[in-house]
C-alpha positions as a Markdown table, in Angstrom:
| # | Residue | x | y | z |
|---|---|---|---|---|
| 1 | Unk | -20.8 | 71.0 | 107.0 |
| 2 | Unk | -21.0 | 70.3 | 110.6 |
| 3 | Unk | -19.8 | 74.3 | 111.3 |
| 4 | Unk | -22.6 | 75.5 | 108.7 |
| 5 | Unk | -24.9 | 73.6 | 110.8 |
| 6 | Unk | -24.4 | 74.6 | 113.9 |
| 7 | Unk | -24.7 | 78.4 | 112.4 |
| 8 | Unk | -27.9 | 77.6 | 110.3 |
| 9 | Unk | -29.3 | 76.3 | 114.0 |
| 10 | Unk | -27.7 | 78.0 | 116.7 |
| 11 | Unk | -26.4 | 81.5 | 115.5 |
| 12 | Unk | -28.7 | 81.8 | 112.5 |
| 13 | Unk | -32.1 | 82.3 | 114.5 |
| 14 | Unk | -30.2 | 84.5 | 117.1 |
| 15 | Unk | -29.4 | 86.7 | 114.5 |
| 16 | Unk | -33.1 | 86.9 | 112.9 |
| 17 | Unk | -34.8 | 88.2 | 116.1 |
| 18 | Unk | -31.8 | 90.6 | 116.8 |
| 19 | Unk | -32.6 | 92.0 | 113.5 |
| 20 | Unk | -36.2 | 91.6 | 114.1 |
| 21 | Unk | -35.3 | 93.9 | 117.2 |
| 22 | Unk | -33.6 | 96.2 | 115.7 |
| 23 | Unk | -36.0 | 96.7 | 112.6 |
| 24 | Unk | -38.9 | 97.0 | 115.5 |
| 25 | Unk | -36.6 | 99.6 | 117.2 |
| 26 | Unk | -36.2 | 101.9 | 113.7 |
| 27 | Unk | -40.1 | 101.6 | 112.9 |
| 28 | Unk | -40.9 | 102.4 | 116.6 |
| 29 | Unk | -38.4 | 104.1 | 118.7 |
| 30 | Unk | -38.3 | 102.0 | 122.0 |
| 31 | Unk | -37.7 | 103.4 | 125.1 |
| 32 | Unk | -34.7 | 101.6 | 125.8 |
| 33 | Unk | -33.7 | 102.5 | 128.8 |
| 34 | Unk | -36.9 | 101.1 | 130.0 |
| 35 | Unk | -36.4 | 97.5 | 128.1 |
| 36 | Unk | -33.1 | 97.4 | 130.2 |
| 37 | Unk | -34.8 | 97.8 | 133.1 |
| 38 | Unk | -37.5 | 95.1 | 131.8 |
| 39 | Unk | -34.4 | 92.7 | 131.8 |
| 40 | Unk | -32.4 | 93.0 | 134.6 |
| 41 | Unk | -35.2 | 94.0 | 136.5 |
| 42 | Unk | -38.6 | 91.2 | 135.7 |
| 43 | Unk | -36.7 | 89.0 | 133.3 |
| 44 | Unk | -33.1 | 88.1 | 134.3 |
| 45 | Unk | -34.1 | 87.5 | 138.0 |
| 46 | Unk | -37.3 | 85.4 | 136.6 |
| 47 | Unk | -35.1 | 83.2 | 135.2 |
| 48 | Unk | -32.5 | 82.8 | 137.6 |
| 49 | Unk | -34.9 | 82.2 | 140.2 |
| 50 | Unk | -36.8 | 79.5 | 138.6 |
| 51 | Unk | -33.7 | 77.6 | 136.9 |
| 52 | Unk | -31.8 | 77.2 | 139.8 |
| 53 | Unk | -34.7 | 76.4 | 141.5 |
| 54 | Unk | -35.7 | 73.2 | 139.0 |
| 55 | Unk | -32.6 | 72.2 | 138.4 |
| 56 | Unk | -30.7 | 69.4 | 140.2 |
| 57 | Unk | -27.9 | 71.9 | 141.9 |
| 58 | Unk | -24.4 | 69.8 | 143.6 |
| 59 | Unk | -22.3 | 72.7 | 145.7 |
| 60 | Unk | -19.3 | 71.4 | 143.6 |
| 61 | Unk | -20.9 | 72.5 | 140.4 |
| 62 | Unk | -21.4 | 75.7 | 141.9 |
| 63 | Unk | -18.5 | 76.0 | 143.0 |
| 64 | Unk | -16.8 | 75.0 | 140.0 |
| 65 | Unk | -18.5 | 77.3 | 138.0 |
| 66 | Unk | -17.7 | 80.4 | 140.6 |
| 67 | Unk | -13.5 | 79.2 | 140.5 |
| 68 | Unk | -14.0 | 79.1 | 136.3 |
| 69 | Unk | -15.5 | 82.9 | 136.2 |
| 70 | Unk | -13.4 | 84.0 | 138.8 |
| 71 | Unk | -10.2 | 82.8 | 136.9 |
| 72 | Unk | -11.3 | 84.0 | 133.7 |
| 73 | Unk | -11.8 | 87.5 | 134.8 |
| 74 | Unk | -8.9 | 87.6 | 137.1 |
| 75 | Unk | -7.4 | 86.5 | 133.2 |
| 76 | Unk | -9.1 | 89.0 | 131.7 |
| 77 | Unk | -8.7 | 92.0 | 133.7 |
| 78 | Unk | -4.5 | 91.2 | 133.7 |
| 79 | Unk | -4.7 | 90.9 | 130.3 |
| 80 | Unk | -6.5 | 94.3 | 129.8 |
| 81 | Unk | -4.6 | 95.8 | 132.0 |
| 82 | Unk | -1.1 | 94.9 | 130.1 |
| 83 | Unk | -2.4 | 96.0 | 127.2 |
| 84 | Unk | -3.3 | 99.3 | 128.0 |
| 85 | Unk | 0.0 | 99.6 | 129.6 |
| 86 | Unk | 2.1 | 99.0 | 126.2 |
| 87 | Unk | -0.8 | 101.0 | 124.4 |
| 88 | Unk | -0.4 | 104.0 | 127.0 |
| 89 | Unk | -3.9 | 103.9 | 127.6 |
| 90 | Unk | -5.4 | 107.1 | 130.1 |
| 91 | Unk | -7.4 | 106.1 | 132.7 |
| 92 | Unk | -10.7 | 106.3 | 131.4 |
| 93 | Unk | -9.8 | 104.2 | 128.5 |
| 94 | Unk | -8.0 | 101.7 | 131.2 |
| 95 | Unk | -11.4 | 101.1 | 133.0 |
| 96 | Unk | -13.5 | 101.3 | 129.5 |
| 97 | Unk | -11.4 | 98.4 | 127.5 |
| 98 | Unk | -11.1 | 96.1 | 130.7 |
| 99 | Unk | -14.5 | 96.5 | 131.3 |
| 100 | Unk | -15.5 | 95.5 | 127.1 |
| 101 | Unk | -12.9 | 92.9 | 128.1 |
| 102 | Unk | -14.5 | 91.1 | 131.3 |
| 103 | Unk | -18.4 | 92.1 | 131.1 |
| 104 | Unk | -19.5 | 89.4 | 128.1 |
| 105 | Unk | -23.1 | 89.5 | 127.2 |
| 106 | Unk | -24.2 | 86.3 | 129.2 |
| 107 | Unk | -27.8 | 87.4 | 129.4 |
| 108 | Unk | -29.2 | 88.6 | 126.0 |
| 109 | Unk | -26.9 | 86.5 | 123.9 |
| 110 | Unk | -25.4 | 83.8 | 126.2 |
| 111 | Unk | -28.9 | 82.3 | 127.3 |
| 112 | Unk | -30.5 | 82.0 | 124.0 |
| 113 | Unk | -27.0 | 80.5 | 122.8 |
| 114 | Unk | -27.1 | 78.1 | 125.5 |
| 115 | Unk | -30.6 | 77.2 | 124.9 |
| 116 | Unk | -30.0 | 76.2 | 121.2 |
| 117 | Unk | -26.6 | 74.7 | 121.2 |
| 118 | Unk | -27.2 | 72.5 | 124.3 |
| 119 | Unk | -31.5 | 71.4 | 122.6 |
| 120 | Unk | -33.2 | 72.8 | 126.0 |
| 121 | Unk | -30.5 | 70.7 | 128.5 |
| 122 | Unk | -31.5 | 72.0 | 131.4 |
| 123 | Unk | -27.9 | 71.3 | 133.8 |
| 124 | Unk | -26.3 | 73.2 | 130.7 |
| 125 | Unk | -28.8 | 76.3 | 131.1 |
| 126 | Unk | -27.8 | 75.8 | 134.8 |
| 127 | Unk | -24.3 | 76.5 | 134.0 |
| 128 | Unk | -25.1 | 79.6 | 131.7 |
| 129 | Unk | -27.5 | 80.7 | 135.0 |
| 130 | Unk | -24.6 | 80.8 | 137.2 |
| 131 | Unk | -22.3 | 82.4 | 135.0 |
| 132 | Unk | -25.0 | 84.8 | 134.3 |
| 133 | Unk | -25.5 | 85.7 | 137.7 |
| 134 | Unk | -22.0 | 86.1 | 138.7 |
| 135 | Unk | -21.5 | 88.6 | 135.6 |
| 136 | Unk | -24.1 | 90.6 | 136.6 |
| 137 | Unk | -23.0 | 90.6 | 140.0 |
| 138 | Unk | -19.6 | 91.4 | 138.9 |
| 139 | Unk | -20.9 | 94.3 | 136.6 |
| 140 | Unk | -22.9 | 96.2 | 139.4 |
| 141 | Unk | -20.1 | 96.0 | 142.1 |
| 142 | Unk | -16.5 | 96.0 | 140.2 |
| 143 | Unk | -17.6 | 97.9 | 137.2 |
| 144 | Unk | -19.9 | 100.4 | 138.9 |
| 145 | Unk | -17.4 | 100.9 | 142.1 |
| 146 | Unk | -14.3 | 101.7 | 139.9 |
| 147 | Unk | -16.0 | 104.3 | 137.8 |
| 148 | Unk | -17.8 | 106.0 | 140.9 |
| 149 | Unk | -14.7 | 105.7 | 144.1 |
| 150 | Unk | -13.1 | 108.4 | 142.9 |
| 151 | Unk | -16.4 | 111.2 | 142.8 |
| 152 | Unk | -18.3 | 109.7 | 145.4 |
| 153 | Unk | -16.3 | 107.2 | 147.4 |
| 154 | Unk | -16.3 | 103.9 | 148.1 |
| 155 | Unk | -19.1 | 102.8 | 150.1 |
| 156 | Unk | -21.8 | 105.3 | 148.4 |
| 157 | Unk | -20.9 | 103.2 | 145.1 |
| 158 | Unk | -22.0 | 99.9 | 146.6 |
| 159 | Unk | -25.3 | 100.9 | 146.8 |
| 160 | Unk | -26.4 | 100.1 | 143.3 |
| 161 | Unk | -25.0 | 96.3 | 144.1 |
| 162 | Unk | -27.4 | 96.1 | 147.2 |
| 163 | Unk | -30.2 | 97.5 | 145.0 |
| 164 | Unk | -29.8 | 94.7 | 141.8 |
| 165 | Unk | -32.8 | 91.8 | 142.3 |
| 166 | Unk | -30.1 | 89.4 | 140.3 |
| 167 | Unk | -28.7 | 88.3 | 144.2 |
| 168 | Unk | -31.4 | 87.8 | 146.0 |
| 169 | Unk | -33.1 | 85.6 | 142.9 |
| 170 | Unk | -29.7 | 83.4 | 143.4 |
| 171 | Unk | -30.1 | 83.3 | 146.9 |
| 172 | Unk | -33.9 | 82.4 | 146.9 |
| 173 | Unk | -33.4 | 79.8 | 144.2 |
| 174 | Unk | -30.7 | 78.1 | 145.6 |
| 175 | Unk | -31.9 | 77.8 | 149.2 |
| 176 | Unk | -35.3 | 76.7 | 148.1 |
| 177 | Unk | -33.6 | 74.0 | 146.2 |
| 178 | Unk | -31.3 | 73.1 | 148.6 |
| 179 | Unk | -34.2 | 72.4 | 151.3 |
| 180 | Unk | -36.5 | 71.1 | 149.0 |
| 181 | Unk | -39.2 | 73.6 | 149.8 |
| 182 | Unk | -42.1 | 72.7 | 147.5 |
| 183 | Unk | -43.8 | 75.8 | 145.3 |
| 184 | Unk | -47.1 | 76.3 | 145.2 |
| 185 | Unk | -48.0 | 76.5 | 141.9 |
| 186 | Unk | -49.7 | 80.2 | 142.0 |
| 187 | Unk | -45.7 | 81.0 | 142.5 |
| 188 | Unk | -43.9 | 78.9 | 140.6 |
| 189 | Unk | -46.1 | 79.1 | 137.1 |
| 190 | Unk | -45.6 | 83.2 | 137.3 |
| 191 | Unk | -42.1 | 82.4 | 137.4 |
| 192 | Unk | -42.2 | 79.9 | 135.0 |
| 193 | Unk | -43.7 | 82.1 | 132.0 |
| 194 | Unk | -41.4 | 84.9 | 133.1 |
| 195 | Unk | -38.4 | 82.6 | 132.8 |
| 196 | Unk | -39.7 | 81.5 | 129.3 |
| 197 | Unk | -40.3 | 85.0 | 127.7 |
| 198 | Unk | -36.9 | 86.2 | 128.8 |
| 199 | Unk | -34.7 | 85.0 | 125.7 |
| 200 | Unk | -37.6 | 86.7 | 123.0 |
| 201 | Unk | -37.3 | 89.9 | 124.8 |
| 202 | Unk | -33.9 | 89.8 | 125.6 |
| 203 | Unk | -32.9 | 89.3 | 121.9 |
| 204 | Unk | -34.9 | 92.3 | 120.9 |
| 205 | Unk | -33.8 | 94.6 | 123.4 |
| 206 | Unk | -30.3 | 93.6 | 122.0 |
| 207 | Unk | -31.5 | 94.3 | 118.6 |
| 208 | Unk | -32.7 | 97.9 | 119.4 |
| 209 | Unk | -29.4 | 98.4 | 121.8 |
| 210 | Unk | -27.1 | 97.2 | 119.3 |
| 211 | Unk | -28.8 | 99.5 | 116.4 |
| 212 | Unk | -28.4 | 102.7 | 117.8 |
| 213 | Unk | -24.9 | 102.7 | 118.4 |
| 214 | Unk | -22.6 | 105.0 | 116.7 |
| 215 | Unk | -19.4 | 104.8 | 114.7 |
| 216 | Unk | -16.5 | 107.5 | 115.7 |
| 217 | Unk | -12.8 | 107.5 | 116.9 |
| 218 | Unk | -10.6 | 104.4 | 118.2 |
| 219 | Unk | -10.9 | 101.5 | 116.1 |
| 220 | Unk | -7.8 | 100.2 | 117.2 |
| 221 | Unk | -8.5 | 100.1 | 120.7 |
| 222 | Unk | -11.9 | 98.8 | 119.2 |
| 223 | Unk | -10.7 | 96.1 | 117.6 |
| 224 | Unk | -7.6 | 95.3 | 120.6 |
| 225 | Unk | -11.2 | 94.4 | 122.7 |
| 226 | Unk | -12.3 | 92.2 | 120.3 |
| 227 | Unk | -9.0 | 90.1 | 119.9 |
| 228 | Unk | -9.3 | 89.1 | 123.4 |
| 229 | Unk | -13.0 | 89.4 | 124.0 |
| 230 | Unk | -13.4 | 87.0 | 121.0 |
| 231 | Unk | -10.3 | 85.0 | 121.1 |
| 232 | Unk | -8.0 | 85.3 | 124.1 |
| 233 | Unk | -11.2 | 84.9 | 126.6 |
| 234 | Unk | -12.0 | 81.3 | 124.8 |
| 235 | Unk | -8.3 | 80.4 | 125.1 |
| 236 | Unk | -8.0 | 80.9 | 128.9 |
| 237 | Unk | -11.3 | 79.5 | 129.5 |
| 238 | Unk | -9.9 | 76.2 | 127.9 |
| 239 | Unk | -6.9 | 76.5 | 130.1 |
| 240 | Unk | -8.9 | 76.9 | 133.2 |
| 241 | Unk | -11.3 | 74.0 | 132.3 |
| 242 | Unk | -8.0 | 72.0 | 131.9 |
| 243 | Unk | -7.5 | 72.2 | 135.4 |
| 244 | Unk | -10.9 | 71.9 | 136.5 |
| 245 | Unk | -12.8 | 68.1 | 137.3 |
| 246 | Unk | -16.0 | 68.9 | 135.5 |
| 247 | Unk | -17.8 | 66.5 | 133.2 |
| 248 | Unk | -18.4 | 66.9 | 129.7 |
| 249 | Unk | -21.6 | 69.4 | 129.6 |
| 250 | Unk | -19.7 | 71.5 | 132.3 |
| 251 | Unk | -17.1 | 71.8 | 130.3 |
| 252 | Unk | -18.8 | 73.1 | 127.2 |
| 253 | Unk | -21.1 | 75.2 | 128.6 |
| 254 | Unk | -18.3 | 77.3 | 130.7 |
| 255 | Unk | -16.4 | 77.2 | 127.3 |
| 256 | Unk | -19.2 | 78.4 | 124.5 |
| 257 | Unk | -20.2 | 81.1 | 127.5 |
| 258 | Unk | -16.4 | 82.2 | 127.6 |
| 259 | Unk | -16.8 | 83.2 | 123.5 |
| 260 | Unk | -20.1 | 85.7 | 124.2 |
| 261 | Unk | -19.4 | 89.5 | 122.6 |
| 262 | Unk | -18.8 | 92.8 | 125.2 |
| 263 | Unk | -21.7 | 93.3 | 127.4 |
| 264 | Unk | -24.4 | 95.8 | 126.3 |
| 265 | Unk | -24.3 | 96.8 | 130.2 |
| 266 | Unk | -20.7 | 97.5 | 129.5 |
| 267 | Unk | -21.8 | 100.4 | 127.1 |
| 268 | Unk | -24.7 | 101.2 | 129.4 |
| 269 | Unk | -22.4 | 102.2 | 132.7 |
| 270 | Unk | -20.0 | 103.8 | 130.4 |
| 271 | Unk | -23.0 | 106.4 | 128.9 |
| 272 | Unk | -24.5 | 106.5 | 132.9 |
| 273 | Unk | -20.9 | 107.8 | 134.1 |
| 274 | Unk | -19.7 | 109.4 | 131.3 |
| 275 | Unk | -16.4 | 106.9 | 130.6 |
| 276 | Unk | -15.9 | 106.7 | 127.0 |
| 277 | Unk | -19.3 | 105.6 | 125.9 |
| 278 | Unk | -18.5 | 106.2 | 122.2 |
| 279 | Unk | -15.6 | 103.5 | 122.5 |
| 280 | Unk | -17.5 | 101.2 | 124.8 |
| 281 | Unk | -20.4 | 101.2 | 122.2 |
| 282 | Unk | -18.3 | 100.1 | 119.0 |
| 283 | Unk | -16.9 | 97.2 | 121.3 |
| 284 | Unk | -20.0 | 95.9 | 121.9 |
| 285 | Unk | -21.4 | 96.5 | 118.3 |
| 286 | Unk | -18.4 | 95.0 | 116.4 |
| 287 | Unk | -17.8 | 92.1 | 119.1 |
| 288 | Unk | -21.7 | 91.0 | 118.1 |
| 289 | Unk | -21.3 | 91.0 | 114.8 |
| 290 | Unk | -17.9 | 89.3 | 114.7 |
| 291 | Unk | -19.1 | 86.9 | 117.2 |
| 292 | Unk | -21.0 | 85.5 | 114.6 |
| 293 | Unk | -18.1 | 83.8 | 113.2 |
| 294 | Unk | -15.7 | 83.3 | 116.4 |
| 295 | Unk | -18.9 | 81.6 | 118.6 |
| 296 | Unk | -19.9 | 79.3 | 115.8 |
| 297 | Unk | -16.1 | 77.7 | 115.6 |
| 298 | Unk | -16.5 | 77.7 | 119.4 |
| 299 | Unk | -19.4 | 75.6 | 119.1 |
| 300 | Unk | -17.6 | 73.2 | 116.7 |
| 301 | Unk | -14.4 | 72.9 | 118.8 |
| 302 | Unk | -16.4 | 72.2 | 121.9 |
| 303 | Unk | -17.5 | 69.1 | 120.6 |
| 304 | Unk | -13.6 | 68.0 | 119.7 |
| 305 | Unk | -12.2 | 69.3 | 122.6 |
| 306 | Unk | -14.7 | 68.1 | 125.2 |
């Protein structure tokens, strides 16, 4: 009963405005290229800004969180990488499936996750910030850098990183907080409303992403993503959190985050430079809808294990 709950109230209305999304998307035809620049662009750094900003920040939470995402992809990327050596993967297919493996969908789904499963905590939507941010930040350097070195060198493929809002919103937020600089209001309401519209619009771009992707070749590989996307990623994370002193909320906020499906950005790059996009797409389509099932039990075993 307690596992039907939490997906009747936590997964269930994710799930309706996904499909509200993607029903909007087939009736209208959204420009979707232009709702991803919505998010990353207004909305993401919106909500960065203002949530580290509120929120009660200790540099040993930050810091805590940065060692758990940097373990957890260091994880993730060996892990990937193994695999595609046994499976004889080609290069391509080497960056695509470590890339489905390490870029989880922290934004879109792991916010509105968050949101419900911790009742509006805000230090637990802190967490979810930060691990947000880093992902982002680990999406426009790592995974844009590998798939562009080898046409157009390294330090030409940095300059998407320097052109992302996401690090500057961090930056701002945090030193505001740290030196208690009081926002006016004229600034801090804007922010405020842009924050709050973020997980509404995020869901539907989702929706309308997640629709239009296409069925085609490597299930297998397909489905190797999802197995440690879905269930090897939790796993580690639990190791990691073993090790870490973090309190309670900590500790299941870095855990439930750790269970998010492939990034839509992950299919996004892949399309941009031409890296098998029809591959990266499935991962992200059949890691959301399995994700159903795997981030509910998540859920439920925080609670036991924390």
């Amino acid at each position: 009963m307690e596992i039907l709950n939490i997906f009747l109230n936590v997964l269930l209305p994710i799930l309706i405005l996904i499909s509200v999304g993607a029903f909007l998307h087939r009736q209208f035809q959204f420009d979707l290229s232009t709702l991803a620049k919505i998010n990353i662009y207004y909305l993401i750094p919106g909500l960065i800004f203002t949530r580290l900003y509120e929120t009660d920040l200790a540099w040993n939470m930050f810091a805590d969180v940065l060692i758990f995402f940097l373990a957890l992809s260091a994880v993730l990327y060996f892990v990937s990488k193994m695999i595609s050596k046994i499976f004889r993967f080609h290069r391509g297919m080497q960056l695509a499936f470590s890339h489905s493996t390490m870029f989880f969908n922290s934004g879109n789904y792991g916010v509105p996750v968050n949101d419900l499963a911790f009742k509006q905590d805000p230090f637990a939507m802190a967490i979810q910030v930060l691990i947000l941010t880093f992902q982002n930040l680990l999406v426009y350097s790592y995974g844009i850098i590998t798939l562009q070195a080898g046409s157009q060198g390294f330090f030409k493929s940095l300059i998407p990183y320097f052109k992302m809002p996401i690090t500057y919103a961090m930056v701002l937020g945090i030193g505001l907080n740290v030196f208690d600089v009081p926002l006016p209001d004229f600034i801090y309401t804007p922010g405020s409303y842009v924050a709050d519209a973020l997980i509404g619009i995020a869901l539907l771009t989702l929706g309308a992403q997640v629709v239009q992707l296409n069925f085609s070749k490597n299930m297998w590989n397909v489905f190797l993503s999802i197995s440690v996307r879905l269930m090897v990623a939790p796993l580690a994370a639990y190791i990691i959190i073993f090790f870490l002193d973090v309190n309670t909320t900590t500790a299941q906020a870095m855990f439930i985050a750790s269970a998010a499906p492939s990034s839509v950005n992950s299919a996004i790059i892949a399309q941009e430079y031409e890296n098998e996009p029809s591959f990266a797409s499935q991962a992200v389509l059949f890691s959301t809808i399995f994700s159903v099932l795997t981030v509910t039990l998540v859920i439920y075993l925080s609670g036991l294990l924390f």
